[in-house]
C-alpha positions in Angstrom: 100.5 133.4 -8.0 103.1 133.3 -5.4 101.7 135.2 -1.5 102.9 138.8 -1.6 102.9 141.1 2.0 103.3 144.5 1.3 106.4 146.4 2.7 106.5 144.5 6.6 110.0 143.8 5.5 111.9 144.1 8.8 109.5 141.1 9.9 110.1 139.5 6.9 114.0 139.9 7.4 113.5 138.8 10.9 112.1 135.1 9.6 114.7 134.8 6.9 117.4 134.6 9.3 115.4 132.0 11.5 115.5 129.8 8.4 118.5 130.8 7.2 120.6 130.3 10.1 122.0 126.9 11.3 121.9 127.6 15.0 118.6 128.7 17.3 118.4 132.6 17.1 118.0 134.0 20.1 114.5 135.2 19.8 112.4 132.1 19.1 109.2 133.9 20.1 107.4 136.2 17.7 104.1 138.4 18.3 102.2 139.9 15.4 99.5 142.4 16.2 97.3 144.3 14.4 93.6 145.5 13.6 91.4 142.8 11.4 92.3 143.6 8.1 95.6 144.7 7.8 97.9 141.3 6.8 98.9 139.4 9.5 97.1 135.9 8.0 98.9 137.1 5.0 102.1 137.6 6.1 102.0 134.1 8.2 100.8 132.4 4.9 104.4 134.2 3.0 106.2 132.2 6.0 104.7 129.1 5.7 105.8 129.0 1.9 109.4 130.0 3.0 109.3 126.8 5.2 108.1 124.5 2.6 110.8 126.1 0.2 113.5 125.5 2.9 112.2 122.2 4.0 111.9 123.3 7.1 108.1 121.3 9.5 105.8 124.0 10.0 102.9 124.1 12.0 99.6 126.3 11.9 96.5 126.7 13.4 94.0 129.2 12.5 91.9 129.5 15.6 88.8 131.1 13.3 88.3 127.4 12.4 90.0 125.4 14.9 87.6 123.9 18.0 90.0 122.8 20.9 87.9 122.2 23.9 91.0 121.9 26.2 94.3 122.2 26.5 94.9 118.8 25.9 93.1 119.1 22.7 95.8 121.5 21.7 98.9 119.6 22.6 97.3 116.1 20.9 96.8 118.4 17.9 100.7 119.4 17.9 102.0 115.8 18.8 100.4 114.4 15.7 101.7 117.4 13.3 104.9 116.7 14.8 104.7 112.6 14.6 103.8 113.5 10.4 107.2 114.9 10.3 109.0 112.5 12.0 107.3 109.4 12.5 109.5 107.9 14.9 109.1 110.0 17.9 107.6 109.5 20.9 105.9 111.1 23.7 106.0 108.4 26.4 106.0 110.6 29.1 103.3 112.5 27.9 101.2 109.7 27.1 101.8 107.9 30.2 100.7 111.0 32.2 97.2 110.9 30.9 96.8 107.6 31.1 97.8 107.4 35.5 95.4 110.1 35.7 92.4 108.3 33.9 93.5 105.4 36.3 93.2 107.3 39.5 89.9 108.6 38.2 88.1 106.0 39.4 84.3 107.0 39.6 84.9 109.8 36.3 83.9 108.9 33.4 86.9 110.5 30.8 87.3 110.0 27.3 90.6 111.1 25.4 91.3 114.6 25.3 89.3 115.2 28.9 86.3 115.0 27.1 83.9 114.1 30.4 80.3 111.8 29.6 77.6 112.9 31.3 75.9 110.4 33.6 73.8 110.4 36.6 75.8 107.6 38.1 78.9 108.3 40.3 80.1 111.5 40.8 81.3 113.0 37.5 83.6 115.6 37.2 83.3 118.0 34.5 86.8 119.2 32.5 86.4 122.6 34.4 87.3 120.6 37.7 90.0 118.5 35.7 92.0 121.1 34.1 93.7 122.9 37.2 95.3 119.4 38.5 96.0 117.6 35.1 97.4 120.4 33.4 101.0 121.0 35.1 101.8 117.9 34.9 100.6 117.1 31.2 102.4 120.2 30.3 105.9 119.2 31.9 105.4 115.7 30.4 104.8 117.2 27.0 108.1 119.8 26.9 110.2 117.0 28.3 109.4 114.4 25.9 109.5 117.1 23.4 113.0 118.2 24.1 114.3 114.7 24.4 112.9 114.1 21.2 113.4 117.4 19.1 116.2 119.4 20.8 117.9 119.7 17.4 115.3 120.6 15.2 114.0 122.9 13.4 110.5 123.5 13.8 108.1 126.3 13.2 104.5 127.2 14.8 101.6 129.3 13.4 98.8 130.2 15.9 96.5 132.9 13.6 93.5 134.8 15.0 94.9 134.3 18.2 92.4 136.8 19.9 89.7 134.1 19.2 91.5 131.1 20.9 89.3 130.3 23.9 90.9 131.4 27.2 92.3 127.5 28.4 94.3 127.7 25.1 95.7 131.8 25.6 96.2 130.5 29.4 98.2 127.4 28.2 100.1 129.7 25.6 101.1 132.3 28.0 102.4 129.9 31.1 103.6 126.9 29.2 104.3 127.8 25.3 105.7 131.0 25.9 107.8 130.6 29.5 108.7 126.7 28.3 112.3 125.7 28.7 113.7 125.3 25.7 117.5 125.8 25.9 119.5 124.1 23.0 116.1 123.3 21.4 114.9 125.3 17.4 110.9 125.7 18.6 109.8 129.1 16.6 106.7 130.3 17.7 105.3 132.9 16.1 101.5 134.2 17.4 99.3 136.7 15.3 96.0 138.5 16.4 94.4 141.4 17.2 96.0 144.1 19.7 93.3 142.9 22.4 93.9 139.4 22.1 97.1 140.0 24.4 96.6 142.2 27.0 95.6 139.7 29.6 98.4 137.4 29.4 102.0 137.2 30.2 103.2 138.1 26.5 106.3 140.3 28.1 109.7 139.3 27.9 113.5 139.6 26.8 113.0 136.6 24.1 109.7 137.6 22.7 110.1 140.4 19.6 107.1 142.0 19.0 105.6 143.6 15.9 102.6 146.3 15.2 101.0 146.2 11.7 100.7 149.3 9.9 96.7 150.9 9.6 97.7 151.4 6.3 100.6 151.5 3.4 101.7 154.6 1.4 100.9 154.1 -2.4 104.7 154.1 -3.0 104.5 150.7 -0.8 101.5 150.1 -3.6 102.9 150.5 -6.6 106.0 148.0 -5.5 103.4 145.7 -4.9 102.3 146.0 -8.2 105.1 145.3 -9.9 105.3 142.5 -8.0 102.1 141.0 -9.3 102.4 142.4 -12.6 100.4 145.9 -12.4 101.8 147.8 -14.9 99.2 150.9 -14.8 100.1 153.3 -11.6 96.6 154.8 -12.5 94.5 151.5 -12.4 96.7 151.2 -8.0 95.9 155.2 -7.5 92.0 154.6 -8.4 92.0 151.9 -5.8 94.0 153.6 -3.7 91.7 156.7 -3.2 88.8 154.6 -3.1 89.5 152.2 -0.5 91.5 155.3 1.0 94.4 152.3 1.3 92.9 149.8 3.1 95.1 147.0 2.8 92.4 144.2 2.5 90.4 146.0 0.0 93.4 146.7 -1.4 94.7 143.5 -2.0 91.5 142.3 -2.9 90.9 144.8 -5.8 94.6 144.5 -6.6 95.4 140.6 -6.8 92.7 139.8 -9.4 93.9 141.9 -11.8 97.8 140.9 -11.5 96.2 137.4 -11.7 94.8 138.4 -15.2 98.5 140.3 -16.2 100.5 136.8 -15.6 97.8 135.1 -18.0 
């Protein structure tokens, strides 16, 4: 059975034009908040399966199961995504970056993705000390090589359960996702998590559209989405309606089943 979001549509609208349209819309940035619960995994899930329909790369990471330990971590994860798609790209610049600064490391002992071995010869410094000098340059390297690369494509990214990204990733998200350069290029970015998971970080401007999920959906917004998987009986929605007072997780999970057993 195909995803189905309930109502949301003016967000849903939003992304059809993004993959509709053959030029970059002018908002390329997207925020989804809400409370845990309410369909924001759901509702990135629906626009992952418009991508695949339109052919259009999409990538996601659900930070409930992802373990980036740096920055770096992040961006290696996003180069190879993006080198699945199209194989014959390069990130020289980016590449070359990392590898002057592992030179000029003489006495730290660095493995890829700033990694650091513990040893009690030399003087080792940890990735804490690393980050702040590495990571404005490796970022600059990455978004150049990315739009001499990529300027005319169209690409999508997912970041789920945003609010439990560690802080080096919300950091690197805010200053260098968010505020990166990115004229002519067809980046979407598109970042869902809890209300909290936002406060601390430079989320605000003209080019970032921003969306709050509903608490909850009227049963009218129900019984749509029941003829939508199959639901015939308005009695069967308006029992689980009353008894998960119209929680929309509990909702869908008491709801999906049974349009499940309807297309059988």
């Amino acid at each position: 059975m195909n995803i189905v979001v309930v109502d949301n549509n003016h967000i849903k609208q939003h992304f059809s034009q993004i993959i509709t349209s053959t030029t970059a819309q002018q908002i390329k940035k997207i925020i989804i908040k809400s409370k845990s619960g309410k369909g924001k995994t759901s509702l990135l899930k629906y626009f992952i399966q418009q991508c695949g329909a339109a052919g259009i790369p999409c990538i996601y990471f659900d930070f409930k199961t992802e373990d980036f330990k740096s920055e770096i971590d992040f961006t290696d994860q996003i180069i190879y995504y993006l080198t699945k798609f199209y194989n014959k790209i390069s990130f020289s610049s980016y590449d070359a970056c990392l590898q002057d600064y592992y030179q000029l490391s003489n006495n730290e002992i660095i493995i890829k993705n700033i990694k650091v071995i513990q040893s009690s010869i030399g003087n080792i410094t940890t990735s804490n000390d690393i980050a702040p000098r590495i990571i404005p340059k490796v970022a600059t390297a990455f978004w150049n090589d990315y739009n001499l690369t990529l300027s005319d494509k169209k690409i999508v990214l997912l970041l789920d359960s945003f609010e439990q990204a560690p802080d080096t990733i919300h950091n690197w998200v805010s200053r260098y996702l968010l505020k990166a350069d990115l004229s002519g290029n067809q980046l979407y970015t598109i970042i869902a998590g809890q209300e909290g998971a936002f406060y601390n970080y430079a989320m605000d401007s003209d080019d970032i559209k921003k969306y709050l999920l509903p608490d909850n959906y009227s049963l009218e917004d129900w019984y749509k989405f029941g003829e939508q998987i199959h639901i015939i009986d308005k009695n069967y929605i308006d029992r689980c309606f009353n008894y998960y007072e119209g929680e929309p997780f509990y909702m869908c999970i008491a709801l999906k089943p049974q349009g499940e057993l309807n297309d059988k």
